[in-house]
N, CA, C, O and CB atoms as a CASP TS submission, in Angstrom:
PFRMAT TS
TARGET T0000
AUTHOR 0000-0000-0000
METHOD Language model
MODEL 1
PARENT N/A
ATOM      1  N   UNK     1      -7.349 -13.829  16.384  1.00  0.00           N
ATOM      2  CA  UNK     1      -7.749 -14.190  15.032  1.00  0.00           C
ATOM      3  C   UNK     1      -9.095 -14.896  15.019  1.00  0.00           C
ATOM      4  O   UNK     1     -10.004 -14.507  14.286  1.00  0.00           O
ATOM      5  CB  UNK     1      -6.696 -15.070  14.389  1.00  0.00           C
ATOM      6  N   UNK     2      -9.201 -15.812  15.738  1.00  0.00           N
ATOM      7  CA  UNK     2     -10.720 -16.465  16.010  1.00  0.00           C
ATOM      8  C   UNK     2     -11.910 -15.241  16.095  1.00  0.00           C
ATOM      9  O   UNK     2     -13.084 -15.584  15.954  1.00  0.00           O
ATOM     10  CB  UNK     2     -10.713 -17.384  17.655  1.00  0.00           C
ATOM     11  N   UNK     3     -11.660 -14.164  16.271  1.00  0.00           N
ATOM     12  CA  UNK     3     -12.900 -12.975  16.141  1.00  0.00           C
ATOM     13  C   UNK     3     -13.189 -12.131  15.206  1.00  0.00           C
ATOM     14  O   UNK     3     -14.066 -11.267  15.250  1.00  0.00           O
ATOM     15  CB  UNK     3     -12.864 -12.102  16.982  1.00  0.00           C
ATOM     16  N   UNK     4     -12.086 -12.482  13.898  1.00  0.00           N
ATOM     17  CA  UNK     4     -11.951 -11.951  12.464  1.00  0.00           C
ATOM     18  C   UNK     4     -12.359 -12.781  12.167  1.00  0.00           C
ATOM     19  O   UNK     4     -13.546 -12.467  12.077  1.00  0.00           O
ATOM     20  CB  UNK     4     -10.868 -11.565  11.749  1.00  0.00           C
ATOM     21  N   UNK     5     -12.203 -14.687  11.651  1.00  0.00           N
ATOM     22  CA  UNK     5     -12.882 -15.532  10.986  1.00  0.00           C
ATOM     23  C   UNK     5     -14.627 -15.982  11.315  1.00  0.00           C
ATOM     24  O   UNK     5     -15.417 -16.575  10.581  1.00  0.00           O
ATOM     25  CB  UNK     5     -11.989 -16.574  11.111  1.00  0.00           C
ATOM     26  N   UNK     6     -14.851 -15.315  13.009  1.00  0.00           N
ATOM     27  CA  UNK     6     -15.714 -15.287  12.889  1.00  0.00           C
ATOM     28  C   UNK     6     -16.746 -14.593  12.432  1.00  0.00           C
ATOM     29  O   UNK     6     -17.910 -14.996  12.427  1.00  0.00           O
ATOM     30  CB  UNK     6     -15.687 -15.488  13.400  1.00  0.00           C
ATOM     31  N   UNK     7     -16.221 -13.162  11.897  1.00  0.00           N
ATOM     32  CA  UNK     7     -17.050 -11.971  11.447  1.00  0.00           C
ATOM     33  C   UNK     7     -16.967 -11.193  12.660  1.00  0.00           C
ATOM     34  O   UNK     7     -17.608 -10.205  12.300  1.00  0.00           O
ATOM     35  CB  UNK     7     -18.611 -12.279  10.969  1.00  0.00           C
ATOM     36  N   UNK     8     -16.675 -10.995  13.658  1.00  0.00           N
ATOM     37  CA  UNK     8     -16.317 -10.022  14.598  1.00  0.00           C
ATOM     38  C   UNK     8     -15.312  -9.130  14.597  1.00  0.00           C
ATOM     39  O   UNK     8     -14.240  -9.586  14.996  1.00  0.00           O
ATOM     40  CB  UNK     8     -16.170 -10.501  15.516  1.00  0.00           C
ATOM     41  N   UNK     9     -15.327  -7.876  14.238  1.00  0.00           N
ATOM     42  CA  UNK     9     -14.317  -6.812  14.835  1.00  0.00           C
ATOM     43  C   UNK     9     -14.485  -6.067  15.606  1.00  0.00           C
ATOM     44  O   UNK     9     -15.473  -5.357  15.795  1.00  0.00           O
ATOM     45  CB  UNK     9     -13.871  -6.098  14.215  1.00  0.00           C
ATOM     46  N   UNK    10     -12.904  -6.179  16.520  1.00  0.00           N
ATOM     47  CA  UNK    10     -12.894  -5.514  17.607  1.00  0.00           C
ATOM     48  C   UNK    10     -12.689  -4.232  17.721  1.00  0.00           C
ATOM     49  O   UNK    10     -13.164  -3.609  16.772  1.00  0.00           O
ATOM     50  CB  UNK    10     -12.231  -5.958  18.236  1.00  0.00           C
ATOM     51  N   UNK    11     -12.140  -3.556  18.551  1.00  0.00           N
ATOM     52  CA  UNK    11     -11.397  -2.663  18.730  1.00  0.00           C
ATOM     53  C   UNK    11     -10.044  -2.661  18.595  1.00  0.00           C
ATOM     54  O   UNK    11      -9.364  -1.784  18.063  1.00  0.00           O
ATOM     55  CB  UNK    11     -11.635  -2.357  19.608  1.00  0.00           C
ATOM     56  N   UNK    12      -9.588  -3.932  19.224  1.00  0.00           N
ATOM     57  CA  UNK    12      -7.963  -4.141  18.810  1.00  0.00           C
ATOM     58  C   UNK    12      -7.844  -4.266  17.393  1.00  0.00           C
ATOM     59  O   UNK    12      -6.852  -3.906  16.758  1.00  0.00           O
ATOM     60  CB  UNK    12      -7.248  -5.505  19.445  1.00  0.00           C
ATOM     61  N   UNK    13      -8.674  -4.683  17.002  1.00  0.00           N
ATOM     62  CA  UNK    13      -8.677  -5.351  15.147  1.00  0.00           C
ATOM     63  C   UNK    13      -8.344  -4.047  14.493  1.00  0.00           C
ATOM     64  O   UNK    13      -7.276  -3.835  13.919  1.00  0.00           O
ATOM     65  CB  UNK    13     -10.522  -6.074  14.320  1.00  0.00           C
ATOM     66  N   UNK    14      -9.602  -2.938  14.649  1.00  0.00           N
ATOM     67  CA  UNK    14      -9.528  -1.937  14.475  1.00  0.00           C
ATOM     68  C   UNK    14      -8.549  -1.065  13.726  1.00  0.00           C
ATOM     69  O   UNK    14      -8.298  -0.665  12.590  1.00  0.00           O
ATOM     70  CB  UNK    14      -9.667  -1.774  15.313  1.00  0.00           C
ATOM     71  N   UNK    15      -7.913  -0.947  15.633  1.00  0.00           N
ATOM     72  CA  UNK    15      -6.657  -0.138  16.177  1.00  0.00           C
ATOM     73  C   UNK    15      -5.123  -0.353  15.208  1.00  0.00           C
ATOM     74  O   UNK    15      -4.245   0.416  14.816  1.00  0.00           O
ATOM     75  CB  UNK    15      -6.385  -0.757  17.891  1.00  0.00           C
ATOM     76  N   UNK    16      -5.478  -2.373  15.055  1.00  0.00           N
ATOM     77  CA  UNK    16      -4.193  -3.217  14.294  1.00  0.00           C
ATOM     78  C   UNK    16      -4.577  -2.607  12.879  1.00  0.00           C
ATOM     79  O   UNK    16      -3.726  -1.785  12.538  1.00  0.00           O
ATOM     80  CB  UNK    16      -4.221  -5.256  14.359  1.00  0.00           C
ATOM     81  N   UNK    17      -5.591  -2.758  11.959  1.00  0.00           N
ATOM     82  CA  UNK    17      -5.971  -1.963  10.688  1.00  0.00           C
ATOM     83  C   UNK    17      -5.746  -0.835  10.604  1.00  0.00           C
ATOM     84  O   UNK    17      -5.329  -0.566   9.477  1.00  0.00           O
ATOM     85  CB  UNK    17      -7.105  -1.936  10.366  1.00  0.00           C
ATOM     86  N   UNK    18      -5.831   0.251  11.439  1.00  0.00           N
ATOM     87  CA  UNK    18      -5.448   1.520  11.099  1.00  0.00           C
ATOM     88  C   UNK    18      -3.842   1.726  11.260  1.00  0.00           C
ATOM     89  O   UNK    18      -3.158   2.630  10.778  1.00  0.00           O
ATOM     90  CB  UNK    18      -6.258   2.482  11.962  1.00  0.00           C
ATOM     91  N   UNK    19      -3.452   0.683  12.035  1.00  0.00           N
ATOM     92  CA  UNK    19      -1.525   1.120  11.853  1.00  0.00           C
ATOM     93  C   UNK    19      -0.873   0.397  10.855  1.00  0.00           C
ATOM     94  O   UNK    19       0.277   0.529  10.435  1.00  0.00           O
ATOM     95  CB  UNK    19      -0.454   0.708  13.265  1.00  0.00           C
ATOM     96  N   UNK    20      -1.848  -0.471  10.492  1.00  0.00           N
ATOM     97  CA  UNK    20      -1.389  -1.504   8.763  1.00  0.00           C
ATOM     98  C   UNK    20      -1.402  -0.095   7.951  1.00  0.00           C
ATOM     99  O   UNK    20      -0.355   0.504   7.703  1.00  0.00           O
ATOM    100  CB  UNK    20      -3.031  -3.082   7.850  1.00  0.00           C
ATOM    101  N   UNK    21      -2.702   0.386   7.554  1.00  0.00           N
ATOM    102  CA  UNK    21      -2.637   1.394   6.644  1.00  0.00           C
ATOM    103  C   UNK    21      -2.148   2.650   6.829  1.00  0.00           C
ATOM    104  O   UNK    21      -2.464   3.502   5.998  1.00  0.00           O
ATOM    105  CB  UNK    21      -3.638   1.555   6.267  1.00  0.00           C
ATOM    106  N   UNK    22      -1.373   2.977   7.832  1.00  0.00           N
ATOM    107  CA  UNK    22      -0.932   3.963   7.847  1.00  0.00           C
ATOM    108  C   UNK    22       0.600   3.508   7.433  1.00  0.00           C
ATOM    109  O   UNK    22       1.199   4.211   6.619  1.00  0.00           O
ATOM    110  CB  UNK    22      -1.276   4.651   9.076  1.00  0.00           C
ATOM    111  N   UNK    23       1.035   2.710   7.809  1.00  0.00           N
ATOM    112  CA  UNK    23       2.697   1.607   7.321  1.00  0.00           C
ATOM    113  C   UNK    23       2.457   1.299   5.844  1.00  0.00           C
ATOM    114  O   UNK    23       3.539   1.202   5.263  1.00  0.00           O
ATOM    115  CB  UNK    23       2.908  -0.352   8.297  1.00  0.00           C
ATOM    116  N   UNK    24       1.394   1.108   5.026  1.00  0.00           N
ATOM    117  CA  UNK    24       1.374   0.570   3.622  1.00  0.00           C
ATOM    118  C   UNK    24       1.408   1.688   2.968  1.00  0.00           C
ATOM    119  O   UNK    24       1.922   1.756   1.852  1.00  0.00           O
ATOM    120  CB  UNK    24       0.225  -0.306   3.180  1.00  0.00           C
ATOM    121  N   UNK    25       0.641   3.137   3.824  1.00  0.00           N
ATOM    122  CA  UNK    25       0.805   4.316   2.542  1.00  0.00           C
ATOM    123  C   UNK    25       2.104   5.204   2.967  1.00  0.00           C
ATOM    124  O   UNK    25       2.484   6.082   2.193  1.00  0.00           O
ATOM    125  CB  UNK    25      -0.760   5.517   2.393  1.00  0.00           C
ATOM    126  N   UNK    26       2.979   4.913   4.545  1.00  0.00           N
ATOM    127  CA  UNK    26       3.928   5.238   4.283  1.00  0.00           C
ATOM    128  C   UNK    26       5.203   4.823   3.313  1.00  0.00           C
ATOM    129  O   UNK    26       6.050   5.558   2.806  1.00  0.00           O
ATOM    130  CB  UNK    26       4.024   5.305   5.130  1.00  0.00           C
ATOM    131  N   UNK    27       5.004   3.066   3.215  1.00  0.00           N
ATOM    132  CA  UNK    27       5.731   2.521   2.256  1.00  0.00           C
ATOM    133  C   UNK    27       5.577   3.213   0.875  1.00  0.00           C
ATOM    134  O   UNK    27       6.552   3.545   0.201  1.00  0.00           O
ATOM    135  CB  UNK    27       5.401   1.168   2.212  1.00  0.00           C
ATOM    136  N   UNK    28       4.052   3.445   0.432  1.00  0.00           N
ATOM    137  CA  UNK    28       3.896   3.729  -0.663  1.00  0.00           C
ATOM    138  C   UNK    28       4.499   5.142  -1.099  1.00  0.00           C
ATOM    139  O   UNK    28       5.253   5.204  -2.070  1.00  0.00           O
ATOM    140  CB  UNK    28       2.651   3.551  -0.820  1.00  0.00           C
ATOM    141  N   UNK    29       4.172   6.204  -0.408  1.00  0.00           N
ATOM    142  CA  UNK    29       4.751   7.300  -0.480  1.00  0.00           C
ATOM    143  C   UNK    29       6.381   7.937  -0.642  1.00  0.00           C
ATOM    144  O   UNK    29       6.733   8.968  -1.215  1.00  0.00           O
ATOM    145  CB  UNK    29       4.275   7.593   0.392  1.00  0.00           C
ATOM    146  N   UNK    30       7.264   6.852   0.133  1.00  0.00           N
ATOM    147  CA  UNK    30       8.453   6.950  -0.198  1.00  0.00           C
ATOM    148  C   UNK    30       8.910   6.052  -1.566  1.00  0.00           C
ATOM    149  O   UNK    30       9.705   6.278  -2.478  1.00  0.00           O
ATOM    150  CB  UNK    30       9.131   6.632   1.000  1.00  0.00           C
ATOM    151  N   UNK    31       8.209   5.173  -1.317  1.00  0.00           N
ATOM    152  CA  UNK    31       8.564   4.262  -3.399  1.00  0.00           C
ATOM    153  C   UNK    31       8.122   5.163  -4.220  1.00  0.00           C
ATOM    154  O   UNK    31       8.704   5.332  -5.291  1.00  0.00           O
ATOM    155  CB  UNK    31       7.475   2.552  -4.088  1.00  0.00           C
ATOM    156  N   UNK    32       7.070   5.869  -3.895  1.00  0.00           N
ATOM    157  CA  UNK    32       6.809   7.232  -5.098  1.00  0.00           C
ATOM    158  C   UNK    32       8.034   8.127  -5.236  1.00  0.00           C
ATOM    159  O   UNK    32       8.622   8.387  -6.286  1.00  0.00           O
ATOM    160  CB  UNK    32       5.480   8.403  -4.597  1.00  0.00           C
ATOM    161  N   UNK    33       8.217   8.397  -4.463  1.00  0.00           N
ATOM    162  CA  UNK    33       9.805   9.561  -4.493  1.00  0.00           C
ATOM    163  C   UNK    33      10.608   9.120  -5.176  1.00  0.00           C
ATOM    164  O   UNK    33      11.292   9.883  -5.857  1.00  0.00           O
ATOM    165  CB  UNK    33      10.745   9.843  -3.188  1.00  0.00           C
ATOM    166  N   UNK    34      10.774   7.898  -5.219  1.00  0.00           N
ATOM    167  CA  UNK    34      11.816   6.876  -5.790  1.00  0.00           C
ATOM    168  C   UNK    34      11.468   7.044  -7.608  1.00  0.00           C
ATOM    169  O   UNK    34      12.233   7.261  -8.548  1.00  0.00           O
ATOM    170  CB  UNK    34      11.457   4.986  -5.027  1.00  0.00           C
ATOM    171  N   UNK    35      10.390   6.890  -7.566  1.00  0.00           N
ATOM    172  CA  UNK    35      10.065   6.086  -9.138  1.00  0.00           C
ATOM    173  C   UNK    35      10.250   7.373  -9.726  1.00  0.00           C
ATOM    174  O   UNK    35      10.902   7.198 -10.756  1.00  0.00           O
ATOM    175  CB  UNK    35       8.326   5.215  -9.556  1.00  0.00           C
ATOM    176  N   UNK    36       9.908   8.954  -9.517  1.00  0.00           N
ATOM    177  CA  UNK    36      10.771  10.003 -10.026  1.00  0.00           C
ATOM    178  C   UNK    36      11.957  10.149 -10.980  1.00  0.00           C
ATOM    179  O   UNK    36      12.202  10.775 -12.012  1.00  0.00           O
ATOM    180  CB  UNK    36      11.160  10.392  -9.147  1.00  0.00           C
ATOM    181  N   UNK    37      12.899   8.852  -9.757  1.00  0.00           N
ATOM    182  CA  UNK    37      14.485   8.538 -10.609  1.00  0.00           C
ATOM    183  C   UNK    37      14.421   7.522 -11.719  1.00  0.00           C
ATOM    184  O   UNK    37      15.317   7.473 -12.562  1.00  0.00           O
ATOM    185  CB  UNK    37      15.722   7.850  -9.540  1.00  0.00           C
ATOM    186  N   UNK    38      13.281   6.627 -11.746  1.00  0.00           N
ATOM    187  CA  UNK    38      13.450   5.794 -12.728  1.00  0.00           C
ATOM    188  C   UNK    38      13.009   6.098 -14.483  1.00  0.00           C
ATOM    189  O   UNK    38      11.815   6.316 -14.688  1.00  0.00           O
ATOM    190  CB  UNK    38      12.759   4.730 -12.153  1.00  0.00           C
ATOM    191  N   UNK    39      13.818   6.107 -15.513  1.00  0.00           N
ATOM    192  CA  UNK    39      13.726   6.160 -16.940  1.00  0.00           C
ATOM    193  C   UNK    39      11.966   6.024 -16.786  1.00  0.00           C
ATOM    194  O   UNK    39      11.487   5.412 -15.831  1.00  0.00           O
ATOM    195  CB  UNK    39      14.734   4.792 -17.896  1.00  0.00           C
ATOM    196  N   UNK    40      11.167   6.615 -17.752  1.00  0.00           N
ATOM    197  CA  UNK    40       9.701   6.560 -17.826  1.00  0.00           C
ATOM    198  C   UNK    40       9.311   5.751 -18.031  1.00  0.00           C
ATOM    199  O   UNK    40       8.395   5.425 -17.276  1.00  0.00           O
ATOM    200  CB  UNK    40       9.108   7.125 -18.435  1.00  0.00           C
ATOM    201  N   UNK    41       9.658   4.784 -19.174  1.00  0.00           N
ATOM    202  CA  UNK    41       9.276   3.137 -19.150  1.00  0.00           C
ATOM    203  C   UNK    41       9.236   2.250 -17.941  1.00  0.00           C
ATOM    204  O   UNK    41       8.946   1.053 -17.956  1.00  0.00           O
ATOM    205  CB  UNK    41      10.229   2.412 -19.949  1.00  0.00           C
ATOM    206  N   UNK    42       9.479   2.793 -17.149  1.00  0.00           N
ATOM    207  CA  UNK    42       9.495   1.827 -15.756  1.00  0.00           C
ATOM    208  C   UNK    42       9.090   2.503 -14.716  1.00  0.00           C
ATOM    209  O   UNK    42       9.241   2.107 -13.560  1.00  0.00           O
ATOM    210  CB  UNK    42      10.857   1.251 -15.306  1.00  0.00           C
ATOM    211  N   UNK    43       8.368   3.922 -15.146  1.00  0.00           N
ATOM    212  CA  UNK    43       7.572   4.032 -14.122  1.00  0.00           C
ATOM    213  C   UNK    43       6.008   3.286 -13.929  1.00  0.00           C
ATOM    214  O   UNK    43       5.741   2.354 -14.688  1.00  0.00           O
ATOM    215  CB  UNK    43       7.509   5.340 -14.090  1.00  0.00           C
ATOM    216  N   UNK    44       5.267   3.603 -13.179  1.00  0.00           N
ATOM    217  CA  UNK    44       3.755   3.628 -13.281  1.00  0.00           C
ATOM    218  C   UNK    44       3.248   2.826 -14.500  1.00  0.00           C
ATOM    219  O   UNK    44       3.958   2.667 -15.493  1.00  0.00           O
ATOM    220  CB  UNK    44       3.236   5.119 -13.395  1.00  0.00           C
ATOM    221  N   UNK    45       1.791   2.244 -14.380  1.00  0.00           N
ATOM    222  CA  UNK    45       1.203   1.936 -15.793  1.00  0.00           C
ATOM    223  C   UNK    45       0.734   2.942 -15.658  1.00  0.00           C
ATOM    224  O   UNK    45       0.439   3.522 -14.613  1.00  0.00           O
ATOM    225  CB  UNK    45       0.318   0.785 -16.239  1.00  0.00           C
ATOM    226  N   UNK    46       0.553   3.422 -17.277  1.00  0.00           N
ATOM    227  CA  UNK    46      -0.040   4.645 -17.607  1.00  0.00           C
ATOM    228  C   UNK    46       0.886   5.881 -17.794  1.00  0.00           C
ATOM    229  O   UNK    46       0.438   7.028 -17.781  1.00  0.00           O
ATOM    230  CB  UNK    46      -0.984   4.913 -16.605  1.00  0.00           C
ATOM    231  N   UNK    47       2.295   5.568 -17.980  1.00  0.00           N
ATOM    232  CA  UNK    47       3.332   6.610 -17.673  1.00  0.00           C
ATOM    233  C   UNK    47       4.373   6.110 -19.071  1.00  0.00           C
ATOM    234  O   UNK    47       5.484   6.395 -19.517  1.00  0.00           O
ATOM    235  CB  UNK    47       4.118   6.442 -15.808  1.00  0.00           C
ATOM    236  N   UNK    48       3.537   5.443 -19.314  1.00  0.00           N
ATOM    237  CA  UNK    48       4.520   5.069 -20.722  1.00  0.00           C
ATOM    238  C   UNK    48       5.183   2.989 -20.319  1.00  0.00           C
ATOM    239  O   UNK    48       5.145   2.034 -21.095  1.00  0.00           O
ATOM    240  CB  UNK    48       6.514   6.756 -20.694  1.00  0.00           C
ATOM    241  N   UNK    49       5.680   3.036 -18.889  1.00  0.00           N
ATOM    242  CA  UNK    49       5.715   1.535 -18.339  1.00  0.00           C
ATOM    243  C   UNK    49       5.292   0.620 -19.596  1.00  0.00           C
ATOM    244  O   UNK    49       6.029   0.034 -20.389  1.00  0.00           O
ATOM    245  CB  UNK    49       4.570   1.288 -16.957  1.00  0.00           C
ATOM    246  N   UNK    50       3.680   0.678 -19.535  1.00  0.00           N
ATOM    247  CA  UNK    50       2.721  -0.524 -19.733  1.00  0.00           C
ATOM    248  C   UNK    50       2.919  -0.348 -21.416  1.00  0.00           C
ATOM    249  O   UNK    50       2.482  -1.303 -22.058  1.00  0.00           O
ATOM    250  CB  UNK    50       0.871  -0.339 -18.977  1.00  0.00           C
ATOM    251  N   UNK    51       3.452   0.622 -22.109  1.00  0.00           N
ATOM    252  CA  UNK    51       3.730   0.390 -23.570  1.00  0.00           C
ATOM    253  C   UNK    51       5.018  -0.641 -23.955  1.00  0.00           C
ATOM    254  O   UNK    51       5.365  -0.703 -25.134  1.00  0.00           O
ATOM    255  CB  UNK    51       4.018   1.850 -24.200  1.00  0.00           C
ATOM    256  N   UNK    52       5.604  -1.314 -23.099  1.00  0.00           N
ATOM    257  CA  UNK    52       6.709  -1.954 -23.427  1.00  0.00           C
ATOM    258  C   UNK    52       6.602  -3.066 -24.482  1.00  0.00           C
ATOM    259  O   UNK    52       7.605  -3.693 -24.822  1.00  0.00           O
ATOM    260  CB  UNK    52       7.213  -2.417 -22.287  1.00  0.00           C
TER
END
């Protein structure tokens, strides 16, 4: 961590960032499948949700 606050990235830093975002858009991708099942008011803003 001392080579992120200093403004340094590594390679490990990197390596650790690209398996964060590959875990956040797998999360994301299966909660999408999901929100399919939910009534339209509670999907997405912009899907009717955000008119409540």
């Amino acid at each position: 961590m001392k080579t992120f606050f200093a403004g340094r990235v590594t390679d490990k830093w990197r390596i650790f960032m690209k398996k964060q975002i590959q875990r956040a858009r797998k999360f994301f991708y299966e909660v999408e499948k999901g929100v399919k099942e939910l009534s339209s008011v509670s999907r997405w803003p912009g899907n009717g949700g955000d008119q409540i």
